[in-house]
mmCIF file of the N, C-alpha and C atoms, coordinates in Angstrom:
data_MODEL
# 
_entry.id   MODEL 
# 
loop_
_atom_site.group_PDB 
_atom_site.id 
_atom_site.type_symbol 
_atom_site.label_atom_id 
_atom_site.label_alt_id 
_atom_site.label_comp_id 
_atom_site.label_asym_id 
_atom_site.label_entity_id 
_atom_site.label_seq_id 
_atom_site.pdbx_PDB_ins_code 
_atom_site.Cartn_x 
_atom_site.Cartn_y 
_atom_site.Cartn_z 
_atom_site.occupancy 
_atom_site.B_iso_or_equiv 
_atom_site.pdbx_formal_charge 
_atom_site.auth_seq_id 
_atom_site.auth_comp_id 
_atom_site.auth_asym_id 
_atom_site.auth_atom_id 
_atom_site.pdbx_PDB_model_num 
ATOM 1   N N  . UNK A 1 1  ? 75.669 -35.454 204.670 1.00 0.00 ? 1  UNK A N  1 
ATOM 2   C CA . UNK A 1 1  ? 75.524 -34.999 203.304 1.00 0.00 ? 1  UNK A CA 1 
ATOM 3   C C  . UNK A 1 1  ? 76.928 -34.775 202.730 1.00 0.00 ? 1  UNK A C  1 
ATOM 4   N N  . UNK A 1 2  ? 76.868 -35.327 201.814 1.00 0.00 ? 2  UNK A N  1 
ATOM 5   C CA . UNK A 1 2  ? 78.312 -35.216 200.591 1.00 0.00 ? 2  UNK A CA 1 
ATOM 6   C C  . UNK A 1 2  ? 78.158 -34.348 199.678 1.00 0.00 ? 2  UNK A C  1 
ATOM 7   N N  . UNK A 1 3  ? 78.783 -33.393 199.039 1.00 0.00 ? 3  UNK A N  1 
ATOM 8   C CA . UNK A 1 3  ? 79.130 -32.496 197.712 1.00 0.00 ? 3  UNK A CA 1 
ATOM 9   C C  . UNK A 1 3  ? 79.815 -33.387 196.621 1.00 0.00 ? 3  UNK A C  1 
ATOM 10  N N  . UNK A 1 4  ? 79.310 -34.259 196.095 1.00 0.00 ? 4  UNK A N  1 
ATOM 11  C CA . UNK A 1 4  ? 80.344 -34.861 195.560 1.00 0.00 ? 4  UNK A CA 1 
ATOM 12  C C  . UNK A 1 4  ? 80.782 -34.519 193.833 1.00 0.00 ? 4  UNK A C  1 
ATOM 13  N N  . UNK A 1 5  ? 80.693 -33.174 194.191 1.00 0.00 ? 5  UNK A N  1 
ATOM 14  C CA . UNK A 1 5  ? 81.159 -32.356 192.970 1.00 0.00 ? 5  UNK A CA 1 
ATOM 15  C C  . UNK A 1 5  ? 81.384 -31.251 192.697 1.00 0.00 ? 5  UNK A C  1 
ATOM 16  N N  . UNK A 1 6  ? 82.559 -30.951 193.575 1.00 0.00 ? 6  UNK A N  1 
ATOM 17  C CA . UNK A 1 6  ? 83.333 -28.966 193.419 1.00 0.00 ? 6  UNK A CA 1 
ATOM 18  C C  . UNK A 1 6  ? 84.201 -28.624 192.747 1.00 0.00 ? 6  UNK A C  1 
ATOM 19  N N  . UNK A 1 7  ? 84.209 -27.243 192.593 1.00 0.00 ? 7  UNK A N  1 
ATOM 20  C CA . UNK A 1 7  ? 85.400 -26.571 191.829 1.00 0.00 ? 7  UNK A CA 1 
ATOM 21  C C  . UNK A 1 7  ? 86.029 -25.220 192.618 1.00 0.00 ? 7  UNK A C  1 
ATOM 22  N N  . UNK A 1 8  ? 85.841 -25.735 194.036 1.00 0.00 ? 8  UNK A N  1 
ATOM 23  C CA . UNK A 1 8  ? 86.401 -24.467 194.436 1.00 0.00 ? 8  UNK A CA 1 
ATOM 24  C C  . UNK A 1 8  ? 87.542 -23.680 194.469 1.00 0.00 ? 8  UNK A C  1 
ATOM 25  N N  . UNK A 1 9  ? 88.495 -24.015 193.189 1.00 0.00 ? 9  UNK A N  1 
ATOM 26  C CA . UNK A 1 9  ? 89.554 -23.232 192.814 1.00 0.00 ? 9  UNK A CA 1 
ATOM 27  C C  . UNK A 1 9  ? 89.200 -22.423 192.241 1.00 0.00 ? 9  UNK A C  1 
ATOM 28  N N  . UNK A 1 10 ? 87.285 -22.647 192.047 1.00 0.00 ? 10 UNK A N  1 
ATOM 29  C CA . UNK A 1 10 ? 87.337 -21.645 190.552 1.00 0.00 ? 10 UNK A CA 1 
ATOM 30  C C  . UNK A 1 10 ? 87.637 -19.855 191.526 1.00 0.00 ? 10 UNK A C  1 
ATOM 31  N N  . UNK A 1 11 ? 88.231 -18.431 190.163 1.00 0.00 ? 11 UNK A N  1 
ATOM 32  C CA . UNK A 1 11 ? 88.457 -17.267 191.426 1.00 0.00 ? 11 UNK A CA 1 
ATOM 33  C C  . UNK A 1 11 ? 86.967 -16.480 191.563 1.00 0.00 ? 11 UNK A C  1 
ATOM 34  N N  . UNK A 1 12 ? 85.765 -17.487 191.638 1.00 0.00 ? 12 UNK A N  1 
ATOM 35  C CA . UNK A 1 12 ? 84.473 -16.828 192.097 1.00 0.00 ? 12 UNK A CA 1 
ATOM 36  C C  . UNK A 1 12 ? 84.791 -17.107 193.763 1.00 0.00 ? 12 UNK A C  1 
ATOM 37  N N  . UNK A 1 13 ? 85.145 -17.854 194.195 1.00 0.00 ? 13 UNK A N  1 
ATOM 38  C CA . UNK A 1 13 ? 85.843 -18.444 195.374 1.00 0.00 ? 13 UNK A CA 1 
ATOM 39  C C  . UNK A 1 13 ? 86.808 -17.831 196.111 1.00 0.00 ? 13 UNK A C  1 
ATOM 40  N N  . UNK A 1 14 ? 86.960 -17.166 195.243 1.00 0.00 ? 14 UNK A N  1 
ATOM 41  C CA . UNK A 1 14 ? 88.936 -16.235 195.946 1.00 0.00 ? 14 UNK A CA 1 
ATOM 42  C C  . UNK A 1 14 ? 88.574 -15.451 197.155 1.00 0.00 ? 14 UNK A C  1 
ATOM 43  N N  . UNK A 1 15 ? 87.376 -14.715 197.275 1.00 0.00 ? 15 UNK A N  1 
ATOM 44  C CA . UNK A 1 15 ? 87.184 -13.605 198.009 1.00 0.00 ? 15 UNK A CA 1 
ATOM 45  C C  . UNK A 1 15 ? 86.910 -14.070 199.376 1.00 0.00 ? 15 UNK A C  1 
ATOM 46  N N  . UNK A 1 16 ? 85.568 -15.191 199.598 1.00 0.00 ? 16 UNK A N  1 
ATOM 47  C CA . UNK A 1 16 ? 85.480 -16.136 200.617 1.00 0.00 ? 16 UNK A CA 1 
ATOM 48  C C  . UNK A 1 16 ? 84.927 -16.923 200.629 1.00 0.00 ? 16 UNK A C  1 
ATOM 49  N N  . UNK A 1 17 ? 86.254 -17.680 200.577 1.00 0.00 ? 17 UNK A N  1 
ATOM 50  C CA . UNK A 1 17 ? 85.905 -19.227 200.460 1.00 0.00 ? 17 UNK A CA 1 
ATOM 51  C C  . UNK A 1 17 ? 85.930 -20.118 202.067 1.00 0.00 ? 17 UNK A C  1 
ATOM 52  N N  . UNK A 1 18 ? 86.647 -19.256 202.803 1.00 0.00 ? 18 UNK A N  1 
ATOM 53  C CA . UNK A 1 18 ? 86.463 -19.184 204.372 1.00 0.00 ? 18 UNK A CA 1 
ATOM 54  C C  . UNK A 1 18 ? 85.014 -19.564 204.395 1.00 0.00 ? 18 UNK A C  1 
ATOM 55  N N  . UNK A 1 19 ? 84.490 -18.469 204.090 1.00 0.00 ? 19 UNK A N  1 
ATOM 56  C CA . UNK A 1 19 ? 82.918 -18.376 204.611 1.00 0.00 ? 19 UNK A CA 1 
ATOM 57  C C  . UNK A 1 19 ? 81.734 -19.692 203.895 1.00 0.00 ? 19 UNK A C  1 
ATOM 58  N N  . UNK A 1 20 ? 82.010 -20.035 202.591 1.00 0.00 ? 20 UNK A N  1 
ATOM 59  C CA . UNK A 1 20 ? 81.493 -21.082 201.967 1.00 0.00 ? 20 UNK A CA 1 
ATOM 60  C C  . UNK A 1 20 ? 81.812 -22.110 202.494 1.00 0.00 ? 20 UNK A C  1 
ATOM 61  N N  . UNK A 1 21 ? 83.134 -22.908 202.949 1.00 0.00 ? 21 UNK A N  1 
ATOM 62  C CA . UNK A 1 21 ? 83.202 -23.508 204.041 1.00 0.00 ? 21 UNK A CA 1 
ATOM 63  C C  . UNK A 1 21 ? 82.067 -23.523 205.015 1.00 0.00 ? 21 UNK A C  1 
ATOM 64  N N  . UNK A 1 22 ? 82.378 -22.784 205.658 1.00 0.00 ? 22 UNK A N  1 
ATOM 65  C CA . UNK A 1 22 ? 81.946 -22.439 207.064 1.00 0.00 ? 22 UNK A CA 1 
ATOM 66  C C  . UNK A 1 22 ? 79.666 -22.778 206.948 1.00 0.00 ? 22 UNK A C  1 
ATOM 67  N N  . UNK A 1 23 ? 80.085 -22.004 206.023 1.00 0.00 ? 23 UNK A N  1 
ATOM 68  C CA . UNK A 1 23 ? 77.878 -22.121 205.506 1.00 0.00 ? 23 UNK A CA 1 
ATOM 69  C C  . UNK A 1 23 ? 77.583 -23.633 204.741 1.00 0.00 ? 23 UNK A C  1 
ATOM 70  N N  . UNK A 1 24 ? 78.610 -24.892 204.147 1.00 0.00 ? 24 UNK A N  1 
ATOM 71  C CA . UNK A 1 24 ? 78.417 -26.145 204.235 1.00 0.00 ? 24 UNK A CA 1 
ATOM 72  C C  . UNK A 1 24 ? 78.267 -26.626 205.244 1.00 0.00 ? 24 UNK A C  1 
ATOM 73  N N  . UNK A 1 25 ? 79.170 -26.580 206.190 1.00 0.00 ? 25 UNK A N  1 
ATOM 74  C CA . UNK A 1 25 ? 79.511 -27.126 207.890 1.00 0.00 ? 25 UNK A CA 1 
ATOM 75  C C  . UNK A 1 25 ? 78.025 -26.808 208.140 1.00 0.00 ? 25 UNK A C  1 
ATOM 76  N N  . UNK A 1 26 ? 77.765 -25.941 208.530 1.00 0.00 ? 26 UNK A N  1 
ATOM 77  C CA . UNK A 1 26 ? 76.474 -24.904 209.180 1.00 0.00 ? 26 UNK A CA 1 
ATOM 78  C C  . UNK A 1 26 ? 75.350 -26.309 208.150 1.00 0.00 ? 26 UNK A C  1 
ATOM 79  N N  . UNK A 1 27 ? 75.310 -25.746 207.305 1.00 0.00 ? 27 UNK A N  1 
ATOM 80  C CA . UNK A 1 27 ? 74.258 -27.097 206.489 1.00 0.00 ? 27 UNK A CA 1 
ATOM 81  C C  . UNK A 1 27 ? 74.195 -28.704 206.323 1.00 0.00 ? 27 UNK A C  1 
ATOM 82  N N  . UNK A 1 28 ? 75.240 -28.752 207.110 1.00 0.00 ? 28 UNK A N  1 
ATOM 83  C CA . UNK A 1 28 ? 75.260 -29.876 207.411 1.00 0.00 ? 28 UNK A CA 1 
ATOM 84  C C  . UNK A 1 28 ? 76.298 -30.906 206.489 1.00 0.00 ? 28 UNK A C  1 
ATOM 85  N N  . UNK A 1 29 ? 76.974 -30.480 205.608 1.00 0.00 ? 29 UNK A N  1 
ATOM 86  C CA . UNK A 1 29 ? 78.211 -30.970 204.773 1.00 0.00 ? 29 UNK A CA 1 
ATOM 87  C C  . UNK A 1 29 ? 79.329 -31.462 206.057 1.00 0.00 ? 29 UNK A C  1 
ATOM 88  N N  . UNK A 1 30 ? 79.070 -32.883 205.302 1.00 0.00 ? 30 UNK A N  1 
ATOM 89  C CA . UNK A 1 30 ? 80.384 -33.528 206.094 1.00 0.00 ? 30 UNK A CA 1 
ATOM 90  C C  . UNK A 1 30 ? 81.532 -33.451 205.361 1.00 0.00 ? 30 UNK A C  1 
ATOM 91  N N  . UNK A 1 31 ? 81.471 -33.649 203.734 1.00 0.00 ? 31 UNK A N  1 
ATOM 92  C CA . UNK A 1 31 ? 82.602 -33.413 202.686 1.00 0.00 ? 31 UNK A CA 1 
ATOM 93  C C  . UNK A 1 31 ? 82.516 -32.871 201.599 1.00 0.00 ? 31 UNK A C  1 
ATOM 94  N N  . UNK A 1 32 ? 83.873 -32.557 201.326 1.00 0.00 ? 32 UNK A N  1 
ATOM 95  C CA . UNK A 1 32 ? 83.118 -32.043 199.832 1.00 0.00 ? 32 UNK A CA 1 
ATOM 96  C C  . UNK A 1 32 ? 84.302 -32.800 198.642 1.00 0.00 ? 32 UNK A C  1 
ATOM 97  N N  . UNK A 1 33 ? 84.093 -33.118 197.878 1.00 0.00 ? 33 UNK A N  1 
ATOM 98  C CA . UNK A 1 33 ? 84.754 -33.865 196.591 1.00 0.00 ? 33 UNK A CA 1 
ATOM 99  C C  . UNK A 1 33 ? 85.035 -32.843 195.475 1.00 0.00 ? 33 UNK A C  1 
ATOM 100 N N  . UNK A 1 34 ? 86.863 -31.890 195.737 1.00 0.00 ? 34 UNK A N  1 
ATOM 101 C CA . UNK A 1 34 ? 86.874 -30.879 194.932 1.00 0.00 ? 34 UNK A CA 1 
ATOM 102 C C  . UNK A 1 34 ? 87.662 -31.796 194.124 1.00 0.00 ? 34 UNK A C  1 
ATOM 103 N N  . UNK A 1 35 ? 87.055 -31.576 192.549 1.00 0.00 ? 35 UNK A N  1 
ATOM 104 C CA . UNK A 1 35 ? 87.636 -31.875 191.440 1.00 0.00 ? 35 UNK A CA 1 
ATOM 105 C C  . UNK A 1 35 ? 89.458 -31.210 190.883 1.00 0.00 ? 35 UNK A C  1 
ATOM 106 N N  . UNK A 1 36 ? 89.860 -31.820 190.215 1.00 0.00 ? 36 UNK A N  1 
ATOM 107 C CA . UNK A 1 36 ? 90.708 -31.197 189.700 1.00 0.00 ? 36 UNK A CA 1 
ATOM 108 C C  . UNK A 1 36 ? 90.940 -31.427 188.011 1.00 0.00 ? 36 UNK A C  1 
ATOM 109 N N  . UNK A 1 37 ? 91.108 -30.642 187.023 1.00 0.00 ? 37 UNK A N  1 
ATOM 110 C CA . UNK A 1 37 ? 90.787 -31.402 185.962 1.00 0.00 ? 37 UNK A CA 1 
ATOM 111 C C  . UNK A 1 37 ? 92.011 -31.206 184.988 1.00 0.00 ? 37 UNK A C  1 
ATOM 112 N N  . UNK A 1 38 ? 93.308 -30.430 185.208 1.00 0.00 ? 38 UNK A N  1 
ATOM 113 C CA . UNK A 1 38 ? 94.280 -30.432 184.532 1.00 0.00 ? 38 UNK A CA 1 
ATOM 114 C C  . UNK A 1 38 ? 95.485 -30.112 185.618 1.00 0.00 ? 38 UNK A C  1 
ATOM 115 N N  . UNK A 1 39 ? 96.520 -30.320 185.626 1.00 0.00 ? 39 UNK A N  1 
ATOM 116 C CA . UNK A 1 39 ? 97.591 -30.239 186.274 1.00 0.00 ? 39 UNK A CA 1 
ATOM 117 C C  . UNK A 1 39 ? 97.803 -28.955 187.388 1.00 0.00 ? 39 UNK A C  1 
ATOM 118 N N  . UNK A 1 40 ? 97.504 -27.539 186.600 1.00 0.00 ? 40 UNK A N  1 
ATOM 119 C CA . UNK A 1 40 ? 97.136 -26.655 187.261 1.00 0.00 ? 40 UNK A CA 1 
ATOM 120 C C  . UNK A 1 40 ? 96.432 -26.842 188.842 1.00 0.00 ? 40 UNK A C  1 
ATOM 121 N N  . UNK A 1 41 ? 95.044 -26.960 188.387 1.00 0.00 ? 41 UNK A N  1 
ATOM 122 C CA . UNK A 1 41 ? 93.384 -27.617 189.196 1.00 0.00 ? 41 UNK A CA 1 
ATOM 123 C C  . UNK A 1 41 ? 94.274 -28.654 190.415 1.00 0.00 ? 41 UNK A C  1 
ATOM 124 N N  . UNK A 1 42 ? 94.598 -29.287 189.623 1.00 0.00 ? 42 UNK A N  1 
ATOM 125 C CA . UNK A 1 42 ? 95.193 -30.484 190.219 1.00 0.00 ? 42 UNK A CA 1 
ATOM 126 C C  . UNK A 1 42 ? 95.766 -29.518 191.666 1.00 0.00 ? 42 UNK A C  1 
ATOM 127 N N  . UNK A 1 43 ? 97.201 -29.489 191.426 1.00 0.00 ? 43 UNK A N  1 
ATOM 128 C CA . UNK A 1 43 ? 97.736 -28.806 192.179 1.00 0.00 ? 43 UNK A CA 1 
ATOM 129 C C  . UNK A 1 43 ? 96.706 -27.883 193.568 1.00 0.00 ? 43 UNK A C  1 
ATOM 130 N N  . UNK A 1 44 ? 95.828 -27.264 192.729 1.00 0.00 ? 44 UNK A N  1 
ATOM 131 C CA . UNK A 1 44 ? 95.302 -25.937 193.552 1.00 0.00 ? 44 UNK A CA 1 
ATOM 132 C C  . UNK A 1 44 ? 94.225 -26.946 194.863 1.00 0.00 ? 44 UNK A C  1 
ATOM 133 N N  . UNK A 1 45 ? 93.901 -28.294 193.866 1.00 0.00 ? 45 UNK A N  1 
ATOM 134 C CA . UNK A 1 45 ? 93.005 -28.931 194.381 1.00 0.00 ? 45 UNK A CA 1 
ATOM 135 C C  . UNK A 1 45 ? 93.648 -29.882 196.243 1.00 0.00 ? 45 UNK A C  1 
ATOM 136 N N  . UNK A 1 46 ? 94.858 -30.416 195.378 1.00 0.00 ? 46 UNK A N  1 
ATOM 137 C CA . UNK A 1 46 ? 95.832 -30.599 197.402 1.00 0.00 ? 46 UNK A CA 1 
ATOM 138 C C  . UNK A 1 46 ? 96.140 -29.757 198.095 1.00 0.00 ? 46 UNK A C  1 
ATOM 139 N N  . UNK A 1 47 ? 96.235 -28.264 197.325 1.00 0.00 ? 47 UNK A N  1 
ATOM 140 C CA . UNK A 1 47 ? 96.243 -27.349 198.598 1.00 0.00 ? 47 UNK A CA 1 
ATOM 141 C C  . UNK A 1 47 ? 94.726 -26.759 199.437 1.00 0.00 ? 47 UNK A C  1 
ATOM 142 N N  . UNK A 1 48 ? 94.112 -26.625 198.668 1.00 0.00 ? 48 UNK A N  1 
ATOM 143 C CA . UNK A 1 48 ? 92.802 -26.874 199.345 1.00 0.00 ? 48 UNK A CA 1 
ATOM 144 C C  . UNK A 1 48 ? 92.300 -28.010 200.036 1.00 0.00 ? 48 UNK A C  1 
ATOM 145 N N  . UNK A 1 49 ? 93.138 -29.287 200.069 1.00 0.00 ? 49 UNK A N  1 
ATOM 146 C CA . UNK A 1 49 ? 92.274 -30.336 200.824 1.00 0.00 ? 49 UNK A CA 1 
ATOM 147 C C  . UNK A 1 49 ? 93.440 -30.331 202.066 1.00 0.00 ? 49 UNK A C  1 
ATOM 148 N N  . UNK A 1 50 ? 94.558 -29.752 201.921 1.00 0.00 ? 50 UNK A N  1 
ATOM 149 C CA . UNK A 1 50 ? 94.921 -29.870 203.337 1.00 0.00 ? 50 UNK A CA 1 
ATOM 150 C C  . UNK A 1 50 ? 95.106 -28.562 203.880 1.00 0.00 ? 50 UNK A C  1 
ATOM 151 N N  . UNK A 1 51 ? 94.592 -27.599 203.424 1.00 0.00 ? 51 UNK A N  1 
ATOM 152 C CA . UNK A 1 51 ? 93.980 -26.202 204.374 1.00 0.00 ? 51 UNK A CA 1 
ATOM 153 C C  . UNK A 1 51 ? 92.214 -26.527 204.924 1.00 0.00 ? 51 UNK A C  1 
ATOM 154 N N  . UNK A 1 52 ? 91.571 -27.297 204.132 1.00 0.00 ? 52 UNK A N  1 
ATOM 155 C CA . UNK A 1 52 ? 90.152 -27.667 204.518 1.00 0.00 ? 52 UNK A CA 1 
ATOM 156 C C  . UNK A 1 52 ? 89.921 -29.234 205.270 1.00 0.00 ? 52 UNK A C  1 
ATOM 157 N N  . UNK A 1 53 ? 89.584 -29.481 206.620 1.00 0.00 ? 53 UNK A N  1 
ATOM 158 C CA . UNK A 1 53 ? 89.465 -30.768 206.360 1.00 0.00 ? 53 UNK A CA 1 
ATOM 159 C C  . UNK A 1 53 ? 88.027 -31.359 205.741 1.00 0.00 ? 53 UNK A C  1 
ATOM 160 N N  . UNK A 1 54 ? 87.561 -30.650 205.451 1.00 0.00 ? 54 UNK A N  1 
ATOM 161 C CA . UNK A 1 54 ? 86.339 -31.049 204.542 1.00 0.00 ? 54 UNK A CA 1 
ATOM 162 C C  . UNK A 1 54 ? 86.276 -31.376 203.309 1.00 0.00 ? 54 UNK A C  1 
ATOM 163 N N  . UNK A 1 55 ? 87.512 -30.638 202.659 1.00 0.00 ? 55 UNK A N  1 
ATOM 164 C CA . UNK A 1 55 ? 87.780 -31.397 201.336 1.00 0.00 ? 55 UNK A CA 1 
ATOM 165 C C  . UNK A 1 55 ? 88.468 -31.932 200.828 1.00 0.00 ? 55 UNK A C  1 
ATOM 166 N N  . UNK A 1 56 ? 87.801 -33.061 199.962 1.00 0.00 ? 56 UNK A N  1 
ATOM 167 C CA . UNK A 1 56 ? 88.451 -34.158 199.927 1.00 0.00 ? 56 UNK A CA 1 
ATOM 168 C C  . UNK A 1 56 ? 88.872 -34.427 198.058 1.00 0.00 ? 56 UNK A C  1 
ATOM 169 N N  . UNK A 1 57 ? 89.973 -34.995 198.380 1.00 0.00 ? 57 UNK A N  1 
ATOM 170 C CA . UNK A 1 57 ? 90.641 -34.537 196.429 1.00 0.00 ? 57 UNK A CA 1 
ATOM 171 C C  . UNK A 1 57 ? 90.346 -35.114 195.583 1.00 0.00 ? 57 UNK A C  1 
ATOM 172 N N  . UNK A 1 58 ? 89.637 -35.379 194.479 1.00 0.00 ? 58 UNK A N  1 
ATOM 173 C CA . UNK A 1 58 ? 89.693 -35.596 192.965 1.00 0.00 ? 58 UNK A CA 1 
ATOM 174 C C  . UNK A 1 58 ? 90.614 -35.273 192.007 1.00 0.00 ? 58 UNK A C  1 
ATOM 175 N N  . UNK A 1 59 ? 91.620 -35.845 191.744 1.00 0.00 ? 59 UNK A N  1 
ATOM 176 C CA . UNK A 1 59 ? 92.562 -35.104 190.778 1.00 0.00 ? 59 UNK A CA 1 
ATOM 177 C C  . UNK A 1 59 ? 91.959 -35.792 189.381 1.00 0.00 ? 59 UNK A C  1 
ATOM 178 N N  . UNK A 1 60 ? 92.303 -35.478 187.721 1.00 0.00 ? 60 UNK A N  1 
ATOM 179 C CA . UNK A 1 60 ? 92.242 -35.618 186.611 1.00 0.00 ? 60 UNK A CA 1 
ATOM 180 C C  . UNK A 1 60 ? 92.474 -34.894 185.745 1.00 0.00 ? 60 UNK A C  1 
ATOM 181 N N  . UNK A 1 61 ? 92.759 -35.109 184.706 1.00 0.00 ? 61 UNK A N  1 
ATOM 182 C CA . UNK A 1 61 ? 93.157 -35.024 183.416 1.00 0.00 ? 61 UNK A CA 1 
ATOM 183 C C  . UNK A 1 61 ? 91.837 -34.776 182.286 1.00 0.00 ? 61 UNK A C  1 
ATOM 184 N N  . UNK A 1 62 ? 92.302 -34.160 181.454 1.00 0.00 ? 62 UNK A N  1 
ATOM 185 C CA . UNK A 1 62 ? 91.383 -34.549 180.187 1.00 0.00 ? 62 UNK A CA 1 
ATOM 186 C C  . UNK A 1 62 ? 92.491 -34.684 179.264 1.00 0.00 ? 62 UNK A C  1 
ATOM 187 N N  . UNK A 1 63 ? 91.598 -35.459 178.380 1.00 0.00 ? 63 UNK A N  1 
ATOM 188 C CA . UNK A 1 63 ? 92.613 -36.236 177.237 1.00 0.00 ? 63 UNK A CA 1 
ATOM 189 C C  . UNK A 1 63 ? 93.867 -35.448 176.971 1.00 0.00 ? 63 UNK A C  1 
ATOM 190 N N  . UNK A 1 64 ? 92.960 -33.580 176.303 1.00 0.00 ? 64 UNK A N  1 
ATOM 191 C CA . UNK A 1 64 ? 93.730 -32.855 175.714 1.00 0.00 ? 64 UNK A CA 1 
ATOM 192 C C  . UNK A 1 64 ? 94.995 -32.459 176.646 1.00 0.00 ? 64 UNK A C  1 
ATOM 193 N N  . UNK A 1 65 ? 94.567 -32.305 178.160 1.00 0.00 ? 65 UNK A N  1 
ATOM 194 C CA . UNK A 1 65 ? 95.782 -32.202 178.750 1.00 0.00 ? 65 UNK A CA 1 
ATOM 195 C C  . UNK A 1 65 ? 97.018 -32.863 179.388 1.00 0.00 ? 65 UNK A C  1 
ATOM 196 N N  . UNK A 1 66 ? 96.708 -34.384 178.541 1.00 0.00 ? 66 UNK A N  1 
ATOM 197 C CA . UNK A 1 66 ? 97.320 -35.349 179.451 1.00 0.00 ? 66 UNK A CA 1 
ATOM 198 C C  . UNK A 1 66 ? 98.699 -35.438 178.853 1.00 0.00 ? 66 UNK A C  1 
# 
């Protein structure tokens, strides 16, 4: 099973995101596809894919921020 649509930078996430990890794995998540949608995101989004090996990066833009 794939997620193929996260935002786990968002800070609903901040507290434990350890553990949300951990309860995909448990459910059977092989990956997850965290978005990134402005430069910020972006950023937050490669440090989360190489502290997780489960997630895997989406970077982008929207118009307004390009």
């Amino acid at each position: 099973m794939v997620d193929v649509h996260a935002h786990l930078d968002y800070p609903l996430f901040e507290e434990d995101l350890d553990e949300v990890i951990k309860r995909a794995k448990e459910a059977g998540v092989k990956a997850i596809i965290q978005n990134g949608i402005n430069p910020k995101t972006n950023r937050k989004t490669l440090e989360l894919a190489e502290r997780y090996d489960i997630i895997k990066p989406a970077l982008g833009l929207y118009p307004i921020d390009a």
